[in-house]
N, CA, C and O atoms as a GROMACS GRO file, in nm:
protein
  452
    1UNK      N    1 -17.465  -9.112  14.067
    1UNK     CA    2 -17.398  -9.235  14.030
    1UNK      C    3 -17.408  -9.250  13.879
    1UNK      O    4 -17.521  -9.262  13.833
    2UNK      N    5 -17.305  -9.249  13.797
    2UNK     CA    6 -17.318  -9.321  13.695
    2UNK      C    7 -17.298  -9.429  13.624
    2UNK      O    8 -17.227  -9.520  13.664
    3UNK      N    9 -17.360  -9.430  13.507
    3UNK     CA   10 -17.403  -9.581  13.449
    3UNK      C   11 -17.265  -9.691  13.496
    3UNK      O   12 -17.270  -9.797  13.559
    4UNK      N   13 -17.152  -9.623  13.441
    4UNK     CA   14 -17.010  -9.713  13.466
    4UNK      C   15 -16.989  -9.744  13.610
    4UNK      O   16 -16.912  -9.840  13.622
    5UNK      N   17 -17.036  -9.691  13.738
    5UNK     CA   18 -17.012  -9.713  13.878
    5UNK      C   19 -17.146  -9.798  13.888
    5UNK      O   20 -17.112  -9.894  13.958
    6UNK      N   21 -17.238  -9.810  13.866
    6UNK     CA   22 -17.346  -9.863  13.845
    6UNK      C   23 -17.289 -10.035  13.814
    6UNK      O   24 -17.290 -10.127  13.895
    7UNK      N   25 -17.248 -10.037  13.692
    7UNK     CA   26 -17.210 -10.151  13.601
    7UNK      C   27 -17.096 -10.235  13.705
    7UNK      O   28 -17.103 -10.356  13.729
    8UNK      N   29 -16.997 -10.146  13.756
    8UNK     CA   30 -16.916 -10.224  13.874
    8UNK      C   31 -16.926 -10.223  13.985
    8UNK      O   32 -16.830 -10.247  14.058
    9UNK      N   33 -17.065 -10.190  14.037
    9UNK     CA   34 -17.152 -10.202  14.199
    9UNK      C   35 -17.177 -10.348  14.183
    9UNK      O   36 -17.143 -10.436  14.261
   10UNK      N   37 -17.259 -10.365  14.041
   10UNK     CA   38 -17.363 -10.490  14.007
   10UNK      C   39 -17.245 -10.587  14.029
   10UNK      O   40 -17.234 -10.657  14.130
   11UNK      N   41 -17.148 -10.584  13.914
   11UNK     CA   42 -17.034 -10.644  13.881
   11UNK      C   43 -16.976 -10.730  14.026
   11UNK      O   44 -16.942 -10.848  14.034
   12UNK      N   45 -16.982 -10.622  14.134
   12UNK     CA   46 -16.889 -10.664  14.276
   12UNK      C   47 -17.028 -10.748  14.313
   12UNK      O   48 -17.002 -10.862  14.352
   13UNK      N   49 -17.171 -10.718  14.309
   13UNK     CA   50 -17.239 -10.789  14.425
   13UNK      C   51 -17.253 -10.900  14.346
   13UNK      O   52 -17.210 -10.998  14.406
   14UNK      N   53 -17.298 -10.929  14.223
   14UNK     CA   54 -17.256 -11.021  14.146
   14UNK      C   55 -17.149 -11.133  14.166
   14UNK      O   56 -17.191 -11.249  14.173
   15UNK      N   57 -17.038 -11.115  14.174
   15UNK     CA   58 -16.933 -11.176  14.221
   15UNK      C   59 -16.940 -11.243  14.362
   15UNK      O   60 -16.910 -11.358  14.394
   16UNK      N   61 -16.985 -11.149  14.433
   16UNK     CA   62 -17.030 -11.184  14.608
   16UNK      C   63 -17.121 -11.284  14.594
   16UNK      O   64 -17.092 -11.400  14.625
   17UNK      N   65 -17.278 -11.239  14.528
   17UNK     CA   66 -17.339 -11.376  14.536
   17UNK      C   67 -17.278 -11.509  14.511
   17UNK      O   68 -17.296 -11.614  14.572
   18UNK      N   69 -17.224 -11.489  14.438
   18UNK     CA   70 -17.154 -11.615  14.295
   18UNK      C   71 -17.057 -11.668  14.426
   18UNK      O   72 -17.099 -11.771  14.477
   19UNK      N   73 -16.961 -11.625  14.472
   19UNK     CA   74 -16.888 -11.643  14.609
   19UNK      C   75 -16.960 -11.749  14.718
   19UNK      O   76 -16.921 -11.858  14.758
   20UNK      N   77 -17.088 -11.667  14.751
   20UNK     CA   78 -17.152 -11.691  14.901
   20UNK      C   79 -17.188 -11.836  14.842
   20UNK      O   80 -17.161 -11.938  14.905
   21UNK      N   81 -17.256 -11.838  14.707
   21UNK     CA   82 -17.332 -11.978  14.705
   21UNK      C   83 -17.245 -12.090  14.662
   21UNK      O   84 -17.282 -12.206  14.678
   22UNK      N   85 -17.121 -12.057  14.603
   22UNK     CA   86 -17.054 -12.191  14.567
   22UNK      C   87 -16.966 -12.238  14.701
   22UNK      O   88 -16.930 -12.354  14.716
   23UNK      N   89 -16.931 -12.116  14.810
   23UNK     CA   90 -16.852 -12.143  14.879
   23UNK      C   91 -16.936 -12.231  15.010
   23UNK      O   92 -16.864 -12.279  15.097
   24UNK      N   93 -17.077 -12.250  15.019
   24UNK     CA   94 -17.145 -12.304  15.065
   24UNK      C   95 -17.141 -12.429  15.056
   24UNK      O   96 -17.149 -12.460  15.175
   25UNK      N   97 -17.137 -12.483  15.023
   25UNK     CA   98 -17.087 -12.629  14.967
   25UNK      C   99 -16.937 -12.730  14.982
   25UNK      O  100 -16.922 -12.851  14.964
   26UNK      N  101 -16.833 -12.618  15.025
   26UNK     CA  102 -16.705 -12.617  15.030
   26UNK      C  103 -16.698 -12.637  15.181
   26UNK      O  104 -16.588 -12.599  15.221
   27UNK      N  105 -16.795 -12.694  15.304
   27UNK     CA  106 -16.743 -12.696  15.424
   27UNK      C  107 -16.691 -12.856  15.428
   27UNK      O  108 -16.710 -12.955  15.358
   28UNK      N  109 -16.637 -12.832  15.513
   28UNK     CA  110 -16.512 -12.982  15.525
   28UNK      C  111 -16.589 -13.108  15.596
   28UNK      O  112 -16.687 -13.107  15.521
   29UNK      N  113 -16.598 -13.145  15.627
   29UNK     CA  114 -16.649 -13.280  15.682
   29UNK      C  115 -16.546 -13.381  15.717
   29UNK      O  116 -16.485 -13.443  15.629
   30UNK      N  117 -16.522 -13.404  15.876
   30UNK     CA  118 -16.414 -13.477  15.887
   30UNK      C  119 -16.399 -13.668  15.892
   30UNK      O  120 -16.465 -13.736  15.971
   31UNK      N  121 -16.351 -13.697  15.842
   31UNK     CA  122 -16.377 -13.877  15.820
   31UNK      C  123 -16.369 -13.888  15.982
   31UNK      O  124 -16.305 -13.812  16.054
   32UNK      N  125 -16.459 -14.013  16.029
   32UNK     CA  126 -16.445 -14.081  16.167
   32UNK      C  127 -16.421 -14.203  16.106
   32UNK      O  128 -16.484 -14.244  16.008
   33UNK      N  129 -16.311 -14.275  16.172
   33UNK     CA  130 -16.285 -14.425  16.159
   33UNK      C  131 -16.267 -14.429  16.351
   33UNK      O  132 -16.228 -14.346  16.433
   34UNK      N  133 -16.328 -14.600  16.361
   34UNK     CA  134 -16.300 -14.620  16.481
   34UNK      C  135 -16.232 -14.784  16.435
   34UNK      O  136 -16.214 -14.828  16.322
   35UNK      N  137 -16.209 -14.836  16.544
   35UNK     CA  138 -16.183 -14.963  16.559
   35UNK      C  139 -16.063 -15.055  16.500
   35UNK      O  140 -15.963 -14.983  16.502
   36UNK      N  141 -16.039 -15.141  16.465
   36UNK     CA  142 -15.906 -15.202  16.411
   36UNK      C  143 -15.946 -15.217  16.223
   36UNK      O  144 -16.033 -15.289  16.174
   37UNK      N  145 -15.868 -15.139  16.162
   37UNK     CA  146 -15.843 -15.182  16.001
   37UNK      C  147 -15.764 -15.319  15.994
   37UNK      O  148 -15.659 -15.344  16.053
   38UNK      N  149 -15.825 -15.389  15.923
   38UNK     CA  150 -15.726 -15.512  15.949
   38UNK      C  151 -15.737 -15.559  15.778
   38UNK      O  152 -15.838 -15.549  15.707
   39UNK      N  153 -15.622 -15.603  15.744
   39UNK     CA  154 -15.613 -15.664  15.610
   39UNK      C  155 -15.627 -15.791  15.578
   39UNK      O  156 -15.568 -15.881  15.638
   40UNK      N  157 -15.712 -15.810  15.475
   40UNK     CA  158 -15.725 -15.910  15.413
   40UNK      C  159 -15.653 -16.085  15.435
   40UNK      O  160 -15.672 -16.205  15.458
   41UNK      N  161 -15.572 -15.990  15.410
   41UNK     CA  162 -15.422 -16.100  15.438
   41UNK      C  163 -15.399 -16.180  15.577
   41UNK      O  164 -15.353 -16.291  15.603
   42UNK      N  165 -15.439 -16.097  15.638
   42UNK     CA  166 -15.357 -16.127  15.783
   42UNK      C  167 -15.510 -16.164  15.831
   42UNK      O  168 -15.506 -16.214  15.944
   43UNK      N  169 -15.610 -16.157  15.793
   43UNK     CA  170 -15.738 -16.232  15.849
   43UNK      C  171 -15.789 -16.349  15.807
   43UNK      O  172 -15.875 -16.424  15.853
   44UNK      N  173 -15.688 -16.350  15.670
   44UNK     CA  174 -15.682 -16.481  15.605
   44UNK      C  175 -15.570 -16.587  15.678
   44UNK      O  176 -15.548 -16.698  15.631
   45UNK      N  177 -15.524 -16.553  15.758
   45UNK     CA  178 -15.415 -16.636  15.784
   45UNK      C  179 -15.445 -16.708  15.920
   45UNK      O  180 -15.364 -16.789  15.965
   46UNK      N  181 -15.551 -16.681  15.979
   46UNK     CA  182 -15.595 -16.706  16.100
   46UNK      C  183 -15.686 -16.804  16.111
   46UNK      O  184 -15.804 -16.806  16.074
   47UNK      N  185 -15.626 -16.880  16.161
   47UNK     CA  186 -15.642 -17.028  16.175
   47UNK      C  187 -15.727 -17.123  16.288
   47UNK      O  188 -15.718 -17.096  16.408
   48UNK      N  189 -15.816 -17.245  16.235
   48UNK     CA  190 -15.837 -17.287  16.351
   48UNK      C  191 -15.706 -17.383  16.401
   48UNK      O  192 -15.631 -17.454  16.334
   49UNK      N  193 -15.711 -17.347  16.591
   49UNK     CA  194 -15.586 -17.414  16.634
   49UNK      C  195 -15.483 -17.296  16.645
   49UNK      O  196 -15.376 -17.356  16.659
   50UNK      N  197 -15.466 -17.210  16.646
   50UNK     CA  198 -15.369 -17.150  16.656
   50UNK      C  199 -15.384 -17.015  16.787
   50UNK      O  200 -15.487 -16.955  16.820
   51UNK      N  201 -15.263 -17.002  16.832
   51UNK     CA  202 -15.305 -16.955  16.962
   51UNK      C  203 -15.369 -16.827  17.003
   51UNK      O  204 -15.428 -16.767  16.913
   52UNK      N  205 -15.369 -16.774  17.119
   52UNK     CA  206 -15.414 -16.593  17.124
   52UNK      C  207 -15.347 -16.534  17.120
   52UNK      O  208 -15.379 -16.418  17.091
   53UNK      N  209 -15.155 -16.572  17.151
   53UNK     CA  210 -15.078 -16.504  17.136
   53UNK      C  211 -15.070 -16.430  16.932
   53UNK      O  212 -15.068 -16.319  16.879
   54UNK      N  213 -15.068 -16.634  16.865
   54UNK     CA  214 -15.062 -16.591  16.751
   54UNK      C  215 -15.170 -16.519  16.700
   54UNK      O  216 -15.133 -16.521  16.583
   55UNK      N  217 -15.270 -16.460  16.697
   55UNK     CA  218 -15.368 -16.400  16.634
   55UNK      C  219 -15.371 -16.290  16.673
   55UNK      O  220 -15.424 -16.200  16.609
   56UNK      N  221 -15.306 -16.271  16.804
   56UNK     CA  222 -15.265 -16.108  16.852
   56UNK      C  223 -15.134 -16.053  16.768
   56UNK      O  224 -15.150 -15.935  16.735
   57UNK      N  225 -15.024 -16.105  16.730
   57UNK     CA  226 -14.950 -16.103  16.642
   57UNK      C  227 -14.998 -16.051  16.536
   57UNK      O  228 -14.982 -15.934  16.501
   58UNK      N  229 -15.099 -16.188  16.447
   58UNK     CA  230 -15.151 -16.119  16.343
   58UNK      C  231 -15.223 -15.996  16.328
   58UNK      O  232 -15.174 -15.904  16.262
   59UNK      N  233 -15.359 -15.983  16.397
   59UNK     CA  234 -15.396 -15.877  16.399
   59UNK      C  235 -15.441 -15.759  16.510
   59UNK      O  236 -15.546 -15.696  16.503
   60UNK      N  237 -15.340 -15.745  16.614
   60UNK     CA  238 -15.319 -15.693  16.706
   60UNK      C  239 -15.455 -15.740  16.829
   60UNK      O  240 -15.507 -15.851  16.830
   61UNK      N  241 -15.484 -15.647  16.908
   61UNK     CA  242 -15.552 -15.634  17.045
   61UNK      C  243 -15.701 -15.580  16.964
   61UNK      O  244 -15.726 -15.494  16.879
   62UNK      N  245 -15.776 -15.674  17.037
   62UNK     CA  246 -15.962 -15.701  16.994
   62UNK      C  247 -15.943 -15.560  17.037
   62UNK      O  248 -15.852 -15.513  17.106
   63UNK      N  249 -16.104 -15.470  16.954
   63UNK     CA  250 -16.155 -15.343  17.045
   63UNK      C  251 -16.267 -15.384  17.162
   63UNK      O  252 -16.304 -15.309  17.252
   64UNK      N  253 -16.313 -15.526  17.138
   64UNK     CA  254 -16.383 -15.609  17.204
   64UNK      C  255 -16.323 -15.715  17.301
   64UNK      O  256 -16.332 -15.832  17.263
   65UNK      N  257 -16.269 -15.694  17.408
   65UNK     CA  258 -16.242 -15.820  17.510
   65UNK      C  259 -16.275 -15.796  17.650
   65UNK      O  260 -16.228 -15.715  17.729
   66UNK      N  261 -16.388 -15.903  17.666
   66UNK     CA  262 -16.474 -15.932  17.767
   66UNK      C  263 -16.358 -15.961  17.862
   66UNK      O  264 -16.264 -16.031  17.825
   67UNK      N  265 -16.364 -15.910  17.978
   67UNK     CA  266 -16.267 -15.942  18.126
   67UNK      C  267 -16.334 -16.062  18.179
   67UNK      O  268 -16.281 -16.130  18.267
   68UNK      N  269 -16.405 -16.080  18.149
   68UNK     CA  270 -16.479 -16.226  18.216
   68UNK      C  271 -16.525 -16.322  18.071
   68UNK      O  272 -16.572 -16.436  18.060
   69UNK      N  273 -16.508 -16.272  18.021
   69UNK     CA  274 -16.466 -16.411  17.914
   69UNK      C  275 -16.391 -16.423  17.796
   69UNK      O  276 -16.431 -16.355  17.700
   70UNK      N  277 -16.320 -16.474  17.785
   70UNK     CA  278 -16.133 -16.449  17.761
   70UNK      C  279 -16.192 -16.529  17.614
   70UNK      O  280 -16.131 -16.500  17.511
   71UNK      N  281 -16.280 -16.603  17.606
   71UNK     CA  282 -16.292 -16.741  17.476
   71UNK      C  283 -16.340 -16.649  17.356
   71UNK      O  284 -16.353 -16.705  17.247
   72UNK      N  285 -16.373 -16.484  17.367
   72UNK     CA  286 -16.415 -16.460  17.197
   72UNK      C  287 -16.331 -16.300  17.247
   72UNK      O  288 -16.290 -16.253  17.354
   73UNK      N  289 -16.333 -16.264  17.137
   73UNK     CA  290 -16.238 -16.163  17.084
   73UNK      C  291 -16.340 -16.122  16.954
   73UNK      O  292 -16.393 -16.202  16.877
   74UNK      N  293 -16.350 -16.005  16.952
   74UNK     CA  294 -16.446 -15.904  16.817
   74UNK      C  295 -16.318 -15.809  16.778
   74UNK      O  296 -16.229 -15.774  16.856
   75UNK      N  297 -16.326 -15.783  16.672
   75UNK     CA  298 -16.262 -15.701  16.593
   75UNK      C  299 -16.359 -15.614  16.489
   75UNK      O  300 -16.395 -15.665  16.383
   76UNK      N  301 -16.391 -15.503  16.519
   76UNK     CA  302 -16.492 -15.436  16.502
   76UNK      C  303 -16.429 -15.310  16.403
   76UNK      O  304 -16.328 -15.260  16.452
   77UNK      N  305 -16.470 -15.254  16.278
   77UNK     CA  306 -16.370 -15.165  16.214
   77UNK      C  307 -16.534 -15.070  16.166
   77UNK      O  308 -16.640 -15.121  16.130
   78UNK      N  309 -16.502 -14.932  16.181
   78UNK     CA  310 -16.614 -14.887  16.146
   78UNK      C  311 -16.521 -14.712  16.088
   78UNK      O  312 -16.455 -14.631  16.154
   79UNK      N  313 -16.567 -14.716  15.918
   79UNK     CA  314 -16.520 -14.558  15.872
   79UNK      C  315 -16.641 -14.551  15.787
   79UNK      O  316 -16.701 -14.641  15.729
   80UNK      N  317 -16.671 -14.390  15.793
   80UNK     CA  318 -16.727 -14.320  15.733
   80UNK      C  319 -16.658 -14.178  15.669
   80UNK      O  320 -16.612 -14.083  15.732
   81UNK      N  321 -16.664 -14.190  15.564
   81UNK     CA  322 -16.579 -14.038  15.488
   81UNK      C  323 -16.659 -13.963  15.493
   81UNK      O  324 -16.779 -13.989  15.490
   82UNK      N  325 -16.604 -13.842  15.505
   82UNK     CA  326 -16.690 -13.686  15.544
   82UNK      C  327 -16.762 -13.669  15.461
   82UNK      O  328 -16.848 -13.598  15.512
   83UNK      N  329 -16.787 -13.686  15.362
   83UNK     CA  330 -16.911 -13.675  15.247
   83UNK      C  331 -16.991 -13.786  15.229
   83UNK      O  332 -17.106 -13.776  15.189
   84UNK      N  333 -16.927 -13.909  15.260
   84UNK     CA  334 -16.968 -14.059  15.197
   84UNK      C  335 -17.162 -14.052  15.263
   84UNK      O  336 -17.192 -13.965  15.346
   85UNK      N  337 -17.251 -14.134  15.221
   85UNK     CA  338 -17.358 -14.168  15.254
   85UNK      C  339 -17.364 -14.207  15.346
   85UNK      O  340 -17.390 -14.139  15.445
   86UNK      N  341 -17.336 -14.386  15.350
   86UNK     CA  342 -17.277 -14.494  15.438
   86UNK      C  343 -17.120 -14.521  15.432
   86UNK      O  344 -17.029 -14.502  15.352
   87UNK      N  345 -17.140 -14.581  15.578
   87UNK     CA  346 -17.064 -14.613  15.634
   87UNK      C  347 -16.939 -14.754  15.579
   87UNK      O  348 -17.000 -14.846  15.525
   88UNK      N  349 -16.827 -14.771  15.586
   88UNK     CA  350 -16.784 -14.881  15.577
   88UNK      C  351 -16.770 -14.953  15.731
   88UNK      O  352 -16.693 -14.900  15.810
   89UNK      N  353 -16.838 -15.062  15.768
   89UNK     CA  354 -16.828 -15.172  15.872
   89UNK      C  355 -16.806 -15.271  15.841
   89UNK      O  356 -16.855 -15.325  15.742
   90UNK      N  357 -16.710 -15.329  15.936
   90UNK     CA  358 -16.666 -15.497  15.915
   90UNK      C  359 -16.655 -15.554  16.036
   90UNK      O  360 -16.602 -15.492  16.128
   91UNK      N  361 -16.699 -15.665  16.051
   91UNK     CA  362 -16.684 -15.735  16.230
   91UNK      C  363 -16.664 -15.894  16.208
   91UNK      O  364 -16.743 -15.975  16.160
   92UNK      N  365 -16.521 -15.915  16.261
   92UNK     CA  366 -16.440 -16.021  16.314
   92UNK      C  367 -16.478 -16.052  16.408
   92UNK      O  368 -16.476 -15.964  16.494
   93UNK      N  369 -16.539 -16.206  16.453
   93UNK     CA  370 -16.585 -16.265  16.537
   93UNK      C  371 -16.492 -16.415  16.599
   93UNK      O  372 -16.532 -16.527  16.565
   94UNK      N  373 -16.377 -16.399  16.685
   94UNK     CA  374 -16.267 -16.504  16.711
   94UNK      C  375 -16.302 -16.545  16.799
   94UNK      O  376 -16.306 -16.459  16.887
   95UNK      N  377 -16.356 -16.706  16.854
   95UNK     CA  378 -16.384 -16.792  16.944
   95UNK      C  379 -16.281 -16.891  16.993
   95UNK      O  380 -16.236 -16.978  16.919
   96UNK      N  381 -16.237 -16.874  17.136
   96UNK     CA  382 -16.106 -16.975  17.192
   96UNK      C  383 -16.166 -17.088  17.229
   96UNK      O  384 -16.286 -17.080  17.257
   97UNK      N  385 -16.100 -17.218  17.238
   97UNK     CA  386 -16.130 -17.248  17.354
   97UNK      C  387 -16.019 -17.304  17.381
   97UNK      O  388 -15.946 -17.348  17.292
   98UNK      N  389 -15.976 -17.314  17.564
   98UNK     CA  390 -15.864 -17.350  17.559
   98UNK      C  391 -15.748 -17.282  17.475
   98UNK      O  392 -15.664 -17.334  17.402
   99UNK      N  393 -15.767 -17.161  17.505
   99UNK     CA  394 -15.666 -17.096  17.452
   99UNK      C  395 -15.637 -17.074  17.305
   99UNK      O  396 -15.573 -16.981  17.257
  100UNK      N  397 -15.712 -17.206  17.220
  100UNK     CA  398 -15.673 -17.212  17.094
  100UNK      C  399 -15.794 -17.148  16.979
  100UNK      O  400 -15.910 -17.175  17.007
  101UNK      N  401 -15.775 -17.086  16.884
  101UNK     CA  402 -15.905 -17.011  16.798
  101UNK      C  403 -15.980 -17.196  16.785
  101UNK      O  404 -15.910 -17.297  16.782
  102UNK      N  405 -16.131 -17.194  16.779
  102UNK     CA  406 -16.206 -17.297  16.728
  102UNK      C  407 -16.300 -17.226  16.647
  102UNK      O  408 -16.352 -17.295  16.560
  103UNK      N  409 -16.332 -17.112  16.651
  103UNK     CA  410 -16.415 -17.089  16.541
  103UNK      C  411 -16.376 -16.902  16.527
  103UNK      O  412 -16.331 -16.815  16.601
  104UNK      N  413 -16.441 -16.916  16.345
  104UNK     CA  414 -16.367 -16.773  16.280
  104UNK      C  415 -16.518 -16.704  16.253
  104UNK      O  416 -16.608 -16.784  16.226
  105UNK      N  417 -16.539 -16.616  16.257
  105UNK     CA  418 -16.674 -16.572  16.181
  105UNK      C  419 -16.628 -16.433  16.143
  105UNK      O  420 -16.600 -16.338  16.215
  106UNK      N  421 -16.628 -16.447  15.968
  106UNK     CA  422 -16.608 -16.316  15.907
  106UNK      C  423 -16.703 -16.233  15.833
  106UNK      O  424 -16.752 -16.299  15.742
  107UNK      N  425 -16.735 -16.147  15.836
  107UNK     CA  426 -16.780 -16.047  15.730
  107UNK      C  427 -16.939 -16.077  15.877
  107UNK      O  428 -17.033 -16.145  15.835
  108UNK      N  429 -16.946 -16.041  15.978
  108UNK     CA  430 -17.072 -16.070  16.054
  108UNK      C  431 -17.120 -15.932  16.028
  108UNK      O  432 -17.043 -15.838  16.040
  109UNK      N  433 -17.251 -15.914  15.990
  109UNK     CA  434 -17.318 -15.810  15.976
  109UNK      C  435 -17.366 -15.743  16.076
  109UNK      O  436 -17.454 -15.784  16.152
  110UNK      N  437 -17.294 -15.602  16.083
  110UNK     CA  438 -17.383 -15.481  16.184
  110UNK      C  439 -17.525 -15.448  16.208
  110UNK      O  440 -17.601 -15.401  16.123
  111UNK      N  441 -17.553 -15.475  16.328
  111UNK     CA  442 -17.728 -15.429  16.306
  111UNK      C  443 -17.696 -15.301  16.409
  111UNK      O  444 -17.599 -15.272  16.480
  112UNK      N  445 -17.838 -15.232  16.380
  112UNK     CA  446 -17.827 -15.135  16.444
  112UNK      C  447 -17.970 -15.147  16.527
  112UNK      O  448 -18.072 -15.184  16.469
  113UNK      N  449 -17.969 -15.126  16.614
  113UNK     CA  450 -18.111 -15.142  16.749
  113UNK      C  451 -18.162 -15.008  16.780
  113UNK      O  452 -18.252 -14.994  16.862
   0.00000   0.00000   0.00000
């Protein structure tokens, strides 16, 4: 073997290392979002007094509705980006009664058990 086949052996494994370790780092990570994204806007608009039809309008079908109790509705939004640390969570808390919203509870904080 000489020095010049030598110089472009190193050269190629060289390159390979340099390859293996940056490309290590390059695996994908896929975002999970679950639950309803809901905007600003349209959670601002939701009213006490106003019906289930209208708040289904506004911001579509709870990921939360109890079959046996029709009076609260959760709106639960949970993303995490494939690299991110934490998580983004937000939880909408809509109370009927009589059909009509009586109470709003926004920004309710996630615990975890």
């Amino acid at each position: 073997m000489t020095f010049q086949n030598f110089q472009h052996t190193l050269a190629a494994l060289t390159l390979c290392a340099f390859t293996a370790v940056f490309s290590a780092g390059c695996v994908y990570k896929i975002d999970i979002q679950q639950g309803n994204q809901l905007d600003l806007e349209d959670i601002e608009q939701v009213e006490v007094g106003m019906t289930q039809s209208q708040v289904r309008y506004l911001l579509g079908s709870p990921v939360v509705q109890d079959n046996f109790r029709s009076d609260r509705w959760d709106y639960m939004y949970y993303f995490k980006g494939g690299r991110a640390k934490s998580p983004e969570q937000y939880w909408l808390i809509i109370e009927f009664e009589d059909e009509r919203v009586s109470s709003i509870q926004k920004d309710v904080p996630v615990t975890r058990e």
